[in-house]
BAMAR-327046 format. One record per residue (C-alpha): residue number from 1; residue in three letters; z, x, y. Coordinates in Angstrom, 3 decimals. Layout:
# residues N
ATOM, NUM, ala, Z, X, Y
...
***
This chain:
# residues 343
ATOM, 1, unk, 0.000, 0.000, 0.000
ATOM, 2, unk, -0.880, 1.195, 3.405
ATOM, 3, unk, 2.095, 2.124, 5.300
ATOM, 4, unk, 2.849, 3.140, 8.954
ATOM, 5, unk, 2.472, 6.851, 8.450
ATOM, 6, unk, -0.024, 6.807, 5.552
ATOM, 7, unk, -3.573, 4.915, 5.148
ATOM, 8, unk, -5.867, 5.627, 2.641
ATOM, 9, unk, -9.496, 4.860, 3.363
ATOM, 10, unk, -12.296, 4.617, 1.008
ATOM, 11, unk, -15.820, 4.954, 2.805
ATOM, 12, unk, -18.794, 3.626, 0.881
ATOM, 13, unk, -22.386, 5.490, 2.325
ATOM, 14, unk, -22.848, 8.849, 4.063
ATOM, 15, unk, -25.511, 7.196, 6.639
ATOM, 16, unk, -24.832, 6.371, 10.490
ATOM, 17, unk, -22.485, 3.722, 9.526
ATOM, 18, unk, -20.058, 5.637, 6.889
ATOM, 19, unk, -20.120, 8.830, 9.648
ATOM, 20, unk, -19.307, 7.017, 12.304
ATOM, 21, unk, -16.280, 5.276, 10.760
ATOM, 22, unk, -15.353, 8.656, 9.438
ATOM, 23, unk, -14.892, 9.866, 12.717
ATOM, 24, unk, -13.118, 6.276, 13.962
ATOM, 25, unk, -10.579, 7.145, 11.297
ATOM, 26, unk, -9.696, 10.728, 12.098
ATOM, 27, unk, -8.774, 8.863, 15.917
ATOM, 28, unk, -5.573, 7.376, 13.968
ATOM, 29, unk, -2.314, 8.959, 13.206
ATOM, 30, unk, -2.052, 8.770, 9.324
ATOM, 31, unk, -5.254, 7.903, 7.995
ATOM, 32, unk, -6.523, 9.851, 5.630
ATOM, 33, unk, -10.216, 9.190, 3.665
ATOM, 34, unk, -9.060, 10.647, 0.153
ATOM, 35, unk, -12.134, 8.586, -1.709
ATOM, 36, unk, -15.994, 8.386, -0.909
ATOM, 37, unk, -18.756, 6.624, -2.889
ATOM, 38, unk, -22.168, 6.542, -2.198
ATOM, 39, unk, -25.793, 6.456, -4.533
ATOM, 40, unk, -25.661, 9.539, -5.178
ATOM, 41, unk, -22.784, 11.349, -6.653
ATOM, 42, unk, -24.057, 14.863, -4.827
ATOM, 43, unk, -24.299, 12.682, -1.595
ATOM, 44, unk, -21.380, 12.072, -1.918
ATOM, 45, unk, -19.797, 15.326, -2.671
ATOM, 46, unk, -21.227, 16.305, 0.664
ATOM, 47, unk, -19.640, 13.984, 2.861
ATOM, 48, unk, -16.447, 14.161, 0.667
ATOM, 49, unk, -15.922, 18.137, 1.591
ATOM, 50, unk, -16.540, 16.870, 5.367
ATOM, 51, unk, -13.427, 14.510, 5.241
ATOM, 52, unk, -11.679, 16.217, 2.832
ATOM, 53, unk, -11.947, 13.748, -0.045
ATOM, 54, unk, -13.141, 13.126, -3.209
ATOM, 55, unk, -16.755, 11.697, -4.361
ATOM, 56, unk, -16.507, 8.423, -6.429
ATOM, 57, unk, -19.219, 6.419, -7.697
ATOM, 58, unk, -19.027, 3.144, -6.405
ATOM, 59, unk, -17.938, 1.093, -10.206
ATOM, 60, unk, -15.102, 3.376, -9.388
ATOM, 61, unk, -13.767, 1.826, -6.429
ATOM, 62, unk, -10.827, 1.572, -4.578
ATOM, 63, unk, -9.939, 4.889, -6.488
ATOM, 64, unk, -6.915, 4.694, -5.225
ATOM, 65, unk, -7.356, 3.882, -1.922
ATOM, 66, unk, -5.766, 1.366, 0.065
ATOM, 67, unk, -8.890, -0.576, 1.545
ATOM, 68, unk, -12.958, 0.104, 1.391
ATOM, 69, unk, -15.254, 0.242, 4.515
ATOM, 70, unk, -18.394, -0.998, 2.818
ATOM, 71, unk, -20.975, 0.907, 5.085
ATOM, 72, unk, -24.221, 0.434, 2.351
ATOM, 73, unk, -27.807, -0.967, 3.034
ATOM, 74, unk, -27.105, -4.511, 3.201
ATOM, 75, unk, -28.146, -5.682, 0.041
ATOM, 76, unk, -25.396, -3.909, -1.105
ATOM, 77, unk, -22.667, -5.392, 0.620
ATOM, 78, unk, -21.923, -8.446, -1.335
ATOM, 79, unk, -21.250, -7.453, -4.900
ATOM, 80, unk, -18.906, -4.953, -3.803
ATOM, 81, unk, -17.175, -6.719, -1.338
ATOM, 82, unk, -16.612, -9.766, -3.797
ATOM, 83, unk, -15.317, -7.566, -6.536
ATOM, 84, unk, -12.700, -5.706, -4.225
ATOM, 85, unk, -11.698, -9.044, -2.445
ATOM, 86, unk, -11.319, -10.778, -5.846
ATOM, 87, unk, -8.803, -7.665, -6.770
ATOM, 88, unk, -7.148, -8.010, -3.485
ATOM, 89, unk, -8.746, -4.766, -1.708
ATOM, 90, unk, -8.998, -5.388, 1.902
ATOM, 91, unk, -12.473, -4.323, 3.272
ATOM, 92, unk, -13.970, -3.890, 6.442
ATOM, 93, unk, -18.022, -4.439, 5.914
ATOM, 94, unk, -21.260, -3.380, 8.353
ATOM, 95, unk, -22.904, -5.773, 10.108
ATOM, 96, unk, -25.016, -8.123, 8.940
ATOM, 97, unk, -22.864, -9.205, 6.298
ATOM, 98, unk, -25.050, -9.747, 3.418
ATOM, 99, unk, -28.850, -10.105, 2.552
ATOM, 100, unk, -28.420, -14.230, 2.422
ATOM, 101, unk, -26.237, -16.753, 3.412
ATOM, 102, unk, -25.094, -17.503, -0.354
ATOM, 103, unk, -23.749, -13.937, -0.653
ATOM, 104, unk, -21.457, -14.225, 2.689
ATOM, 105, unk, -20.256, -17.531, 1.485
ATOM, 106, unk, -19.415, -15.708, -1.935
ATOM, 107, unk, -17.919, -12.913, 0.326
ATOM, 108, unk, -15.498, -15.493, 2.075
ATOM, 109, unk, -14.413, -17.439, -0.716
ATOM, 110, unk, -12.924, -14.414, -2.708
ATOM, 111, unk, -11.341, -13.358, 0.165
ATOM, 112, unk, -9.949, -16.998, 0.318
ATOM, 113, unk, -8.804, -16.627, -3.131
ATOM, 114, unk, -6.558, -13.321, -3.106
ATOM, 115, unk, -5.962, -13.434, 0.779
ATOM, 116, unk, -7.025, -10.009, 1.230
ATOM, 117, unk, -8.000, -9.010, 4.726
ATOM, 118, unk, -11.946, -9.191, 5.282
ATOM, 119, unk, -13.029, -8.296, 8.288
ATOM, 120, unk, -16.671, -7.557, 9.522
ATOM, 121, unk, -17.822, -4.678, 11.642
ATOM, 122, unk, -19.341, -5.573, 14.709
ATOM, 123, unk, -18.357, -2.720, 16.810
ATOM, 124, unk, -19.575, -3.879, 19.896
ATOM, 125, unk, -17.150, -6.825, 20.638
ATOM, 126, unk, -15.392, -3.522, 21.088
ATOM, 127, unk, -16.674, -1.557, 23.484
ATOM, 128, unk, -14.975, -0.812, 26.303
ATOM, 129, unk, -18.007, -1.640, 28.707
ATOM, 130, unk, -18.359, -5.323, 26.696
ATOM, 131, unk, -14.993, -6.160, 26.991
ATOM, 132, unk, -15.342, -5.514, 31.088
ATOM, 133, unk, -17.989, -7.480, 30.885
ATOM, 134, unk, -16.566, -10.206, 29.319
ATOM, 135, unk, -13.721, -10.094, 31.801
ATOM, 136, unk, -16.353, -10.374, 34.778
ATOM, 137, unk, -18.500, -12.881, 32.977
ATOM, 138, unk, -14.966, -15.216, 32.768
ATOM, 139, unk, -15.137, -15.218, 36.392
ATOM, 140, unk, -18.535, -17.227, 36.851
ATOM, 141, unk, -17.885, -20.671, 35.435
ATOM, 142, unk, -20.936, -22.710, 33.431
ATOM, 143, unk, -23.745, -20.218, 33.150
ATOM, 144, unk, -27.346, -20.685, 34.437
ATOM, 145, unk, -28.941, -17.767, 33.142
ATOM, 146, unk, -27.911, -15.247, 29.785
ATOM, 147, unk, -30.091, -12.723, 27.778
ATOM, 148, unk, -29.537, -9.599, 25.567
ATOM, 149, unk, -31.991, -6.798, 25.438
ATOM, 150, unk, -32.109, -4.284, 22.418
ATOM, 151, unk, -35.057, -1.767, 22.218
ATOM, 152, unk, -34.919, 1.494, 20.949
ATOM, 153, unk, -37.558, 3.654, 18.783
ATOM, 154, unk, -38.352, 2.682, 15.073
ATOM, 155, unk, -35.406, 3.760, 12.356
ATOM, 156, unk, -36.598, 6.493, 9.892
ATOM, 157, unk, -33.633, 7.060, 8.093
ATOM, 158, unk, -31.680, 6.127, 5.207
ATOM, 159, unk, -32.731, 2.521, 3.685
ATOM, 160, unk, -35.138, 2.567, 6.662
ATOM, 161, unk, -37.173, 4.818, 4.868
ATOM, 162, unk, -38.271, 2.711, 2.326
ATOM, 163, unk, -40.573, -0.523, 2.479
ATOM, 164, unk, -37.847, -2.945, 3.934
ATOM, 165, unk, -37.778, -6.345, 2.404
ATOM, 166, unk, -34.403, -8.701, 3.337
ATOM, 167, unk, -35.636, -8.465, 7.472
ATOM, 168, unk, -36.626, -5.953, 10.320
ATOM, 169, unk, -35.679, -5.523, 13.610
ATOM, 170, unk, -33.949, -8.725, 13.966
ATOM, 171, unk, -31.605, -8.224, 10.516
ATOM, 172, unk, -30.502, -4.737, 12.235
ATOM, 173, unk, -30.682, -4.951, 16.015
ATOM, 174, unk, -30.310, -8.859, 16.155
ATOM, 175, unk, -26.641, -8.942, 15.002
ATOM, 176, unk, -25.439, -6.663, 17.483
ATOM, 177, unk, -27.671, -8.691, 19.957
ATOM, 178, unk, -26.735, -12.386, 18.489
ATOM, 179, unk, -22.971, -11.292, 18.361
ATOM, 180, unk, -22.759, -10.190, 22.309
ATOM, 181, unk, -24.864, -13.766, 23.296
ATOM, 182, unk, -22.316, -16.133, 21.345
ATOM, 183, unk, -19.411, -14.164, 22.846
ATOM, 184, unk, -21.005, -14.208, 26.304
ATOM, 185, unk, -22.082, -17.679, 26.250
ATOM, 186, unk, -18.318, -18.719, 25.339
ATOM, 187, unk, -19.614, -21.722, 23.429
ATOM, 188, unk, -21.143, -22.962, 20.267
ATOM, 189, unk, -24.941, -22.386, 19.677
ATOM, 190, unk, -26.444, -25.538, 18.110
ATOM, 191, unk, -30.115, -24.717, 17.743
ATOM, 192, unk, -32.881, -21.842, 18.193
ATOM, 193, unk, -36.426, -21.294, 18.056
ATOM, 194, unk, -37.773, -17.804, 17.482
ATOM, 195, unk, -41.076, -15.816, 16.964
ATOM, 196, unk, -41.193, -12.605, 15.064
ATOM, 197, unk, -44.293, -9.817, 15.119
ATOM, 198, unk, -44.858, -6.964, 12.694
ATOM, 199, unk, -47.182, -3.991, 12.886
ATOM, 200, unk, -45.419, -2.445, 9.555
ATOM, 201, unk, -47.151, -2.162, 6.709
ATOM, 202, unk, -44.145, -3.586, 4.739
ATOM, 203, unk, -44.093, -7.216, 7.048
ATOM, 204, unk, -40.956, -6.344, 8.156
ATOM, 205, unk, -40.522, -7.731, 11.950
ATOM, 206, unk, -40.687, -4.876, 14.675
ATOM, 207, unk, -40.509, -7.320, 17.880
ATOM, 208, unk, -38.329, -10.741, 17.607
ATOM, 209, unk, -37.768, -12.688, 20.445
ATOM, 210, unk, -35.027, -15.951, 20.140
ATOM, 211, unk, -34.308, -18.953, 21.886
ATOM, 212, unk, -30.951, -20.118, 21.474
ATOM, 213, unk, -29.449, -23.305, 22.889
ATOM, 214, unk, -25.857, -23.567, 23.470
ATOM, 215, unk, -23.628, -26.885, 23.693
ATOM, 216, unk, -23.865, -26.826, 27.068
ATOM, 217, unk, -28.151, -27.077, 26.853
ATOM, 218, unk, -27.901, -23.164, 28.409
ATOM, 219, unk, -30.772, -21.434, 26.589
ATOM, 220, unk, -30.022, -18.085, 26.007
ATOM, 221, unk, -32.589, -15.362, 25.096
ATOM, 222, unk, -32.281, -12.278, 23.127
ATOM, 223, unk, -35.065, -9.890, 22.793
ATOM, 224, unk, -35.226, -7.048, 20.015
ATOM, 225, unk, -37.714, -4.575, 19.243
ATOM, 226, unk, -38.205, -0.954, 17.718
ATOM, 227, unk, -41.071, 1.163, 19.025
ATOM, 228, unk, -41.467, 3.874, 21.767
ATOM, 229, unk, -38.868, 6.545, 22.611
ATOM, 230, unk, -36.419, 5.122, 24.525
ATOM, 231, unk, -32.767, 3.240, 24.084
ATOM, 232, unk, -32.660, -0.206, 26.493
ATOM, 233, unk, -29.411, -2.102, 25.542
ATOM, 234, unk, -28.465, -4.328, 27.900
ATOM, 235, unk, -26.982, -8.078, 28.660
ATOM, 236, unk, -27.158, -10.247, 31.598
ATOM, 237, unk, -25.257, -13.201, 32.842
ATOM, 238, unk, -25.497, -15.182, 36.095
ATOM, 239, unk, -24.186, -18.845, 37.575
ATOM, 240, unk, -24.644, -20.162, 41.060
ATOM, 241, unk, -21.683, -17.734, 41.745
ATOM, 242, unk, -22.664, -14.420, 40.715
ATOM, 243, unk, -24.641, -11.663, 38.491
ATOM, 244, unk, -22.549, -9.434, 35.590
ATOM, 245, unk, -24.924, -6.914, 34.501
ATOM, 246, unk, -23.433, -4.698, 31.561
ATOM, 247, unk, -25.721, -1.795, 29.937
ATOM, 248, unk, -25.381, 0.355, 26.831
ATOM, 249, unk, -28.243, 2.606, 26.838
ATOM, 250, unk, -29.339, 4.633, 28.386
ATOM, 251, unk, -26.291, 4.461, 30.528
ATOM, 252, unk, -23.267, 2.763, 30.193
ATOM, 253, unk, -21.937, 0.509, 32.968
ATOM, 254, unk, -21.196, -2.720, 34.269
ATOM, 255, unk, -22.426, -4.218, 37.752
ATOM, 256, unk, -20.937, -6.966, 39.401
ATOM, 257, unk, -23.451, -8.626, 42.114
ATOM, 258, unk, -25.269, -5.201, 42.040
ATOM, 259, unk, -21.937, -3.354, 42.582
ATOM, 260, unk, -20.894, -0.931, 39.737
ATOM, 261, unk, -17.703, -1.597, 37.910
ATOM, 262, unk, -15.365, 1.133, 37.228
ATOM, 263, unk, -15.243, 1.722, 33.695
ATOM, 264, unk, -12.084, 2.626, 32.016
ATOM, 265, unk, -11.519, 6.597, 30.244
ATOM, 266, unk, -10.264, 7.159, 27.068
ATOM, 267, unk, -6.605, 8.791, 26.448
ATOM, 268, unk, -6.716, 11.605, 24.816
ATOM, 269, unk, -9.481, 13.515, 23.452
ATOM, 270, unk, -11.687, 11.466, 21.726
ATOM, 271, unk, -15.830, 11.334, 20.638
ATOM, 272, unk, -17.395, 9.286, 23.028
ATOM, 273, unk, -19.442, 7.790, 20.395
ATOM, 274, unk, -16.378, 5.925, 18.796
ATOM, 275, unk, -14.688, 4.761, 22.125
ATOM, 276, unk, -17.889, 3.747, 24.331
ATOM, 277, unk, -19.226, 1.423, 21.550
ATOM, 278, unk, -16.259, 0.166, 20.470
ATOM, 279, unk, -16.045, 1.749, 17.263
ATOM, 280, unk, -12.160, 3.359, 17.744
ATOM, 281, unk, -10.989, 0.079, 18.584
ATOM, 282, unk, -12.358, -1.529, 16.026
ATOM, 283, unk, -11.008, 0.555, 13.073
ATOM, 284, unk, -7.780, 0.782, 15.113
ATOM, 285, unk, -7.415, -3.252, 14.436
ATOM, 286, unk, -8.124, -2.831, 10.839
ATOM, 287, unk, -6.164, -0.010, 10.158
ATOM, 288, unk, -3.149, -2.407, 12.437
ATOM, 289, unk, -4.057, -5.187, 9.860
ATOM, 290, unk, -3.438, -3.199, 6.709
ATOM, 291, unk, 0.229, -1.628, 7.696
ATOM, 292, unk, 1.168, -4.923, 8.714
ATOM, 293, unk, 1.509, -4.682, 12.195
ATOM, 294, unk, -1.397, -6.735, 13.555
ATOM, 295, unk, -4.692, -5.668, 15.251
ATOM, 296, unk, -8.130, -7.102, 17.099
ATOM, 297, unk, -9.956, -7.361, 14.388
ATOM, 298, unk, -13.983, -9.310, 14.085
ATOM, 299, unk, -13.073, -11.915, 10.534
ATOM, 300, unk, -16.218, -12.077, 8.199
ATOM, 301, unk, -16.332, -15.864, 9.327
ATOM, 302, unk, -18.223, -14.515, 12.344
ATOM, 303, unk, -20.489, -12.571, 10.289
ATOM, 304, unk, -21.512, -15.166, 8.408
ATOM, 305, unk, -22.537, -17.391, 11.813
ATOM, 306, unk, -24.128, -14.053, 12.704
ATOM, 307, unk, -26.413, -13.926, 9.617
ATOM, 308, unk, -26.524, -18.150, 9.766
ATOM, 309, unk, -28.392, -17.813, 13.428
ATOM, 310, unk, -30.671, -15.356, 12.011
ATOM, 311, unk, -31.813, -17.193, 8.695
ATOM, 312, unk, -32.372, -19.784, 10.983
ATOM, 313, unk, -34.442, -18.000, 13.351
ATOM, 314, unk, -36.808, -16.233, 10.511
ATOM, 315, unk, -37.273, -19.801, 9.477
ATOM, 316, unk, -38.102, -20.908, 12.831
ATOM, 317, unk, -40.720, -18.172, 12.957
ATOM, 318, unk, -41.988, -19.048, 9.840
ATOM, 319, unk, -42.904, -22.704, 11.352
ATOM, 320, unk, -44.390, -21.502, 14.391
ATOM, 321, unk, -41.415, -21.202, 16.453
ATOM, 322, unk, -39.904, -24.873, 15.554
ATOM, 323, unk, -36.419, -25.854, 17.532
ATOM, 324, unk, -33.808, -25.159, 13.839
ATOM, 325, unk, -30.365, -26.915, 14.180
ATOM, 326, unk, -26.911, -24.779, 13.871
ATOM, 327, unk, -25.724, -24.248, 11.732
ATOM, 328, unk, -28.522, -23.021, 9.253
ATOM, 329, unk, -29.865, -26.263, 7.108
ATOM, 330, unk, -32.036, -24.528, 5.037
ATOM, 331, unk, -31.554, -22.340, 1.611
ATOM, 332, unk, -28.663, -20.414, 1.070
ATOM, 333, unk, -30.499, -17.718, -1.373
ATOM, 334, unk, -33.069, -16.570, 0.729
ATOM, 335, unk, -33.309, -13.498, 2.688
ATOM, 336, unk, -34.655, -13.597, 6.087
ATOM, 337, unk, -38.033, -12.571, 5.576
ATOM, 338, unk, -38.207, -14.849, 2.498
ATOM, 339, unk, -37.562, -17.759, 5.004
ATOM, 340, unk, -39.977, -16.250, 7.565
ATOM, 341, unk, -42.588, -15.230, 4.745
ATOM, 342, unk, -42.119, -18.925, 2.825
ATOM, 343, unk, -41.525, -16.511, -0.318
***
């Protein structure tokens, strides 16, 4: 059991994801990442010697630890979450959740069953610079106007590498993107229209552009693409009262009616990586879930709306941009370009 002076994390993949919560970890007093598991045993062994820990295949989990961060291509993220939920592991898993809908309800309900904490990793309801934002956006009453912007140049790593078949752009940019809208907007989305575009040989969307209608009737936009060279992250909000403009790349910041926000500075030395984009916090609330103590923490309930908004877009574009109701009617099994591709 994970105490107050000792946590023992188990990391599963040595991409981006597994890295980057490697380094989250070593930010907290106690933690410790004594197991990791990925493919490939010598994969493994390498990140292992990097965190001094041990390489596990992944049948082998928890190996002793005392919860899993489930950092895997996507497709991956169901059967091991359910079988470590189901034993009472807590987990924390990468966004998006799972490769359908019926996996992230099968995710949910063995958590349900042994209690075990499940949370989902969605770093940027996090960061530092989205949290200001949020703060500023609180100020402006009913919005008129919202969008997200994602672009940055085509993946090439990893899972990336291969022909991609559960989504594109939109299953890996648009959950950041989706997650920051909903929390911006403040409100429940209750219907979306989309329309996807591929140049890949694979199929796999590299432009998606989605419509998303709120409870309110504010339609909200969030645009996603991969191509060129540069990073554009960025998320605007406006009323009759006022402008909150918050960027990620390629700078941070947060304007206020044009006028730059002070951003706050870490304590401590610290990678700017993990505390800009929110990914210190967000093991920090995990880590304060398992000893018992508490912590912010994103619940796999809101991963599974994530991945419900996109099913329903990839449907949407795969009846020429028809208005889809929230949450998700449509089948449960299906990945999101199944639903777009009417596979």
């Amino acid at each position: 059991m994970a105490t107050n002076s000792n946590t023992r994390l188990a990391i599963v993949g040595a991409g981006w994801a597994g890295q980057v919560h490697a380094l989250s970890a070593a930010t907290i007093p106690g933690v410790t990442i004594p197991v990791v598991a990925t493919r490939s045993l010598d994969t493994a062994a390498a990140f292992a010697e990097q965190v001094n820990g041990e390489a596990f295949t992944v049948e082998e989990l928890p190996a002793g630890a005392d919860a899993v961060v489930i950092g895997t291509p996507p497709a991956a993220h169901a059967a091991l979450a359910v079988r470590l939920l189901s034993a009472g592991v807590p987990v924390l898993v990468e966004k998006p959740l799972a490769a359908t809908l019926a996996e992230a309800d099968a995710i949910i309900t063995a958590a349900e069953s042994t209690g075990a904490a499940a949370c989902y990793a969605e770093n940027l309801l996090f960061s530092p610079t989205v949290d200001l934002a949020l703060a500023r956006r609180a100020k402006l009453g009913a919005l008129d106007h919202l969008s997200v912007v994602m672009r940055q140049p085509t993946p090439d790593w990893g899972h990336f590498a291969e022909p991609l078949t559960d989504g594109g752009v939109l299953f890996d940019l648009g959950p950041h993107a989706l997650a920051a809208l909903v929390v911006l907007a403040g409100q429940d989305p209750v219907a979306l229209r989309a329309k996807l575009q591929s140049s890949r040989a694979d199929g796999a969307d590299d432009v998606a552009r989605v419509e998303v209608r709120f409870a309110s009737d504010l339609i909200a936009s969030v645009d996603v693409a991969w191509g060129g060279e540069q990073i554009d992250w960025a998320m605007q909000a406006s009323s009759p009262t006022g402008v909150v403009r918050a960027e990620l790349f390629p700078n941070l910041g947060v304007e206020v009616n044009g006028e730059p926000v002070l951003l706050p500075d870490p304590t401590g030395e610290i990678d700017r990586r993990v505390y800009d984009f929110g990914y210190s916090a967000q093991m920090e609330g995990f880590v304060g879930v398992l000893r018992r103590r508490g912590g912010r923490v994103c619940p796999v309930g809101f991963g599974r709306t994530i991945l419900d908004m996109i099913c329903a877009a990839y449907a949407s574009a795969g009846q020429d941009s028809v208005e889809v109701p929230l949450p998700f009617p449509g089948p449960r099994d299906r990945t999101p370009m199944q639903l777009w591709r009417g596979a």
